[in-house]
N, C-alpha and C positions, 0 to 999 in steps of 0.2 A: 093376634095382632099382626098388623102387616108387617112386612121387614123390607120398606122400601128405606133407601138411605136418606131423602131431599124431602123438602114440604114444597106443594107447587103454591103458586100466587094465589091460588081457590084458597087453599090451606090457611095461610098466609090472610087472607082476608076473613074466616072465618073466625079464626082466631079474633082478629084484631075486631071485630061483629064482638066476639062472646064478652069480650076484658069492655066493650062500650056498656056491654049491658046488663054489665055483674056476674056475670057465667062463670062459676068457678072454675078453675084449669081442671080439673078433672071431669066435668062435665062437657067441657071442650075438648078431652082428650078421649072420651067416649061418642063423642060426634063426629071427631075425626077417622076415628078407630086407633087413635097412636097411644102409647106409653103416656102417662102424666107426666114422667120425667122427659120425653121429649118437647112436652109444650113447656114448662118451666124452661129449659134450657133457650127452647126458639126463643122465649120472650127477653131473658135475660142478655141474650146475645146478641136481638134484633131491635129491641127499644129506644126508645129517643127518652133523654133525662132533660124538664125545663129547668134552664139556669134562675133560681130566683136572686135579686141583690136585696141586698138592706139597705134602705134608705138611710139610717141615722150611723152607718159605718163608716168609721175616720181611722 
């Protein structure tokens, strides 16, 4: 595996390609050539969460 420290924007978009299209993080982390633990963490770290509301909330 590599042992570079950073994921560049390629990286970064590939990713974000593999999670559009069911690509399991390990199969992303072998296209990458990274650790599985490093694409779990990019995602965890790097994700946007949608806020949902409840409409019937008082």
């Amino acid at each position: 595996m590599a042992n570079q420290k950073h994921l560049t924007i390629e990286d970064r978009m590939i990713i974000e390609t593999g999670l559009t299209n069911g690509s399991t993080r390990k199969s992303i982390a072998d296209t990458l050539g990274k650790s599985p633990s490093t694409i779990c963490k990019e995602i965890k770290l790097h994700s946007i969460q949608k806020e949902y509301s409840r409409p019937y909330m008082r």
